[in-house]
C-alpha positions in Angstrom: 76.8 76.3 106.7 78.3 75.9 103.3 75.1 76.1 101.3 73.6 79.1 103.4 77.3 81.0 102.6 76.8 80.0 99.4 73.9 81.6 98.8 74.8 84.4 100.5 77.5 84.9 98.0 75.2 84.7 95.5 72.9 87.1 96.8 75.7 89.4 97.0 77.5 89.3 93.6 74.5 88.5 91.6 74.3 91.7 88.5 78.1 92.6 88.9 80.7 91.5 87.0 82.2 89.4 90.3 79.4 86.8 90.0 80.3 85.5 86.9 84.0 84.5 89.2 82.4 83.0 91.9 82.1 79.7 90.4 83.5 77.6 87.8 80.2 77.3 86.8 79.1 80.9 86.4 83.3 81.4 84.9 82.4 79.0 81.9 78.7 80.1 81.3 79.7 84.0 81.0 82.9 82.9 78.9 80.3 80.8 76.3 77.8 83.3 76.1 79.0 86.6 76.3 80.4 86.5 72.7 77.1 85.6 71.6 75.8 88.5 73.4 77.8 91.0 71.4 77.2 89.4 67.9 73.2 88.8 68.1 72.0 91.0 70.7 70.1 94.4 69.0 67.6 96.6 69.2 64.1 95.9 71.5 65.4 92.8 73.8 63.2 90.6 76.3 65.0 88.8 79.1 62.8 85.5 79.6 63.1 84.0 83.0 64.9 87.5 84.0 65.3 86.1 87.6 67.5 88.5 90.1 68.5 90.3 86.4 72.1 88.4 86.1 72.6 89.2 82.5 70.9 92.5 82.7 74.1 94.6 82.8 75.7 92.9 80.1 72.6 92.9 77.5 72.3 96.3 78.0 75.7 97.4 76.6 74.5 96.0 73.3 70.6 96.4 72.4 68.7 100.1 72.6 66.1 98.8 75.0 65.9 96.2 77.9 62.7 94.3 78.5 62.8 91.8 81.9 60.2 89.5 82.6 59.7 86.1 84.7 57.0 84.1 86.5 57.6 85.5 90.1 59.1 89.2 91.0 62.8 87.9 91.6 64.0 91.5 91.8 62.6 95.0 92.3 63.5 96.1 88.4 61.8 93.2 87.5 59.3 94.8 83.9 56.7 92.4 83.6 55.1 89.2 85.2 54.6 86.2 82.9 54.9 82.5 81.9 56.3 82.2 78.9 54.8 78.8 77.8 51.2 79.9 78.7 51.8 83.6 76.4 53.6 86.2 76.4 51.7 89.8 76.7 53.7 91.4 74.0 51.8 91.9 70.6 53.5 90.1 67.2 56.7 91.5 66.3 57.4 93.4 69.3 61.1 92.7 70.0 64.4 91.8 67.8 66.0 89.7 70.4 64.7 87.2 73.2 67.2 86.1 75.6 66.3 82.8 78.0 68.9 81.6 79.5 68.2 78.3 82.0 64.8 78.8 82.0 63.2 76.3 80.1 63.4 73.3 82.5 61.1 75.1 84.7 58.3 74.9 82.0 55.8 72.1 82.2 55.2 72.9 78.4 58.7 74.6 76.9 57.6 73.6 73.2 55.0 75.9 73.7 57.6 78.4 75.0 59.7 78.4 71.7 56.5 79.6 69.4 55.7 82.6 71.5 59.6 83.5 71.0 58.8 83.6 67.3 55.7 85.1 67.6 57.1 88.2 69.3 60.3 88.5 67.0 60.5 90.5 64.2 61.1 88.7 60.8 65.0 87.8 60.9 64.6 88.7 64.4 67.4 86.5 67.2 66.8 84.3 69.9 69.5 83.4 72.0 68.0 80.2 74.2 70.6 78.3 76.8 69.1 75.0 77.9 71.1 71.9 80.9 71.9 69.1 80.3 73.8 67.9 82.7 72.7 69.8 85.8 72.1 68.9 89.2 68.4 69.2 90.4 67.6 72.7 91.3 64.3 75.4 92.5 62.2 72.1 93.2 60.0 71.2 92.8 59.9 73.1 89.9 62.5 70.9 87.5 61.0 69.4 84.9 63.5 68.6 81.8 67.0 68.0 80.5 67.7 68.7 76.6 69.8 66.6 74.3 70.9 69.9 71.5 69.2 67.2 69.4 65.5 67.7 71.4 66.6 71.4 71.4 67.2 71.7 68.5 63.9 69.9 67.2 61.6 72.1 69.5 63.2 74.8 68.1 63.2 74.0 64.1 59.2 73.3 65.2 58.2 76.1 66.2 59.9 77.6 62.9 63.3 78.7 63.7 66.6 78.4 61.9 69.4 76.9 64.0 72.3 79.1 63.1 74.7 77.7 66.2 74.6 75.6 68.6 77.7 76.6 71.6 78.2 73.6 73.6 78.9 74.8 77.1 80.1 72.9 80.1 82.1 69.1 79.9 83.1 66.5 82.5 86.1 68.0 84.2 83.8 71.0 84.4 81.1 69.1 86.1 83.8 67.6 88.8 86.2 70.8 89.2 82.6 72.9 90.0 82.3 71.5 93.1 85.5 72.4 95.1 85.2 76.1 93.1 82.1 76.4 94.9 83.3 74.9 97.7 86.2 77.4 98.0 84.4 80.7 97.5 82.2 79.8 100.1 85.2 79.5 102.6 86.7 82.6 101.6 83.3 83.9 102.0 83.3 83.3 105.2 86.8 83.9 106.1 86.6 87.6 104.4 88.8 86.8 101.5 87.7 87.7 98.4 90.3 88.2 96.3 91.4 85.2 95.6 87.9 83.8 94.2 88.8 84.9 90.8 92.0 83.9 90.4 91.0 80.5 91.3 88.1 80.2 89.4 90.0 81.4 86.4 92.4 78.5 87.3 89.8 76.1 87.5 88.3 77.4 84.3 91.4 76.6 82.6 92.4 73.4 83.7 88.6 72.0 83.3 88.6 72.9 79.6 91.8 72.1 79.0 91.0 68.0 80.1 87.5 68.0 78.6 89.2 68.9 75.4 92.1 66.4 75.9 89.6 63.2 76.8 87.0 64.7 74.5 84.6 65.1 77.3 83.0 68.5 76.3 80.3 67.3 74.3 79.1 64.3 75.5 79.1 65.8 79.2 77.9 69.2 78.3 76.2 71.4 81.0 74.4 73.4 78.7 73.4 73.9 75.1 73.5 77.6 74.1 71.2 77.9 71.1 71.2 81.0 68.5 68.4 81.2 66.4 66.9 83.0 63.9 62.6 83.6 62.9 63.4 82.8 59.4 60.0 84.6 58.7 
């Protein structure tokens, strides 16, 4: 009953602004990468792995025109149909941001992903690219890979990108404390109480950073790797 009113909260909140407070999980990842948002994304952008459209909203407030494309039709807005590791259907230089954002574990071949990002970016052109690390099995069978930001960043570098930053996202206490978060928004989902997600996740949010910084448990537990990178041609 939990996971189906999980997913039913999901379903819900997903492309508002409440989603990103249902969960720890969602709390951190929209804390971590919504600064990176407002400083690299401009101009043409392509959501890669677009899914339900989560970060449309907030990509839209910076950049002059939205692009969303994924594998399957996930949502009704959904632009274009692809798989980004077997070529994209954009010509050379078509865009001045790519977005992909926990996408690339569902490629059998992400290496190959990373050069059609370059391909399709404008010289100087940004990708913003969130890989797991520590993440629980998901959309199996359909899971592939983990990244080290070392492997990340090597994939990246490869395909001939600059590394500007690297965001580590995620830690230990963040890992743990996710749990219960979920585990409480899915009560007060089913109770009719919503108001007192937020507040709690924000609590949560708090307290996990605060221990993964005390033990140092950020980096070497990290759930994610948010990578910025620049075509350096």
């Amino acid at each position: 009953m939990l996971a189906q009113l999980w997913r039913r909260l999901n379903q819900e909140t997903i492309g508002t602004e409440r989603y990103w407070w249902i969960s720890l999980k969602n709390a951190a990842f929209y804390r971590d990468m919504t600064p990176l948002i407002s400083k690299c994304a401009r101009g043409r952008l392509l959501d890669v792995g677009a899914g339900r459209l989560a970060w449309r909203e907030i990509l839209s407030r910076y950049v002059d025109h939205y692009t969303s494309g994924d594998v399957v039709v996930g949502h009704r807005d959904l632009d274009v149909v692809f798989d980004c590791a077997r070529g994209l259907p954009f010509a050379d230089e078509s865009f001045d941001t790519v977005f992909c954002c926990a996408v690339l574990e569902h490629s059998l071949e992400p290496w190959e992903a990373f050069s059609e990002f370059r391909r399709i970016l404008v010289p100087h052109g940004i990708a913003i690219v969130a890989v797991p690390f520590m993440e629980n099995l998901h959309d199996e069978p359909y899971d592939y890979y983990r990244f080290t930001k070392y492997g990340a960043a090597h994939l990246a570098k490869r395909a001939g990108f600059e590394v500007e930053e690297i965001v580590v996202n995620g830690g230990l206490f963040h890992l743990v404390l996710n749990v219960p978060s979920m585990v409480f928004s899915s009560v007060c989902e089913l109770l009719g109480f919503h108001r007192p997600i937020t507040p709690a996740s924000r609590l949560g949010l708090a307290l996990a950073s605060g221990l993964d910084r005390l033990f140092r448990l950020k980096e070497p537990f990290a759930s994610n790797y948010i990578m910025v990178l620049r075509n350096s041609h």
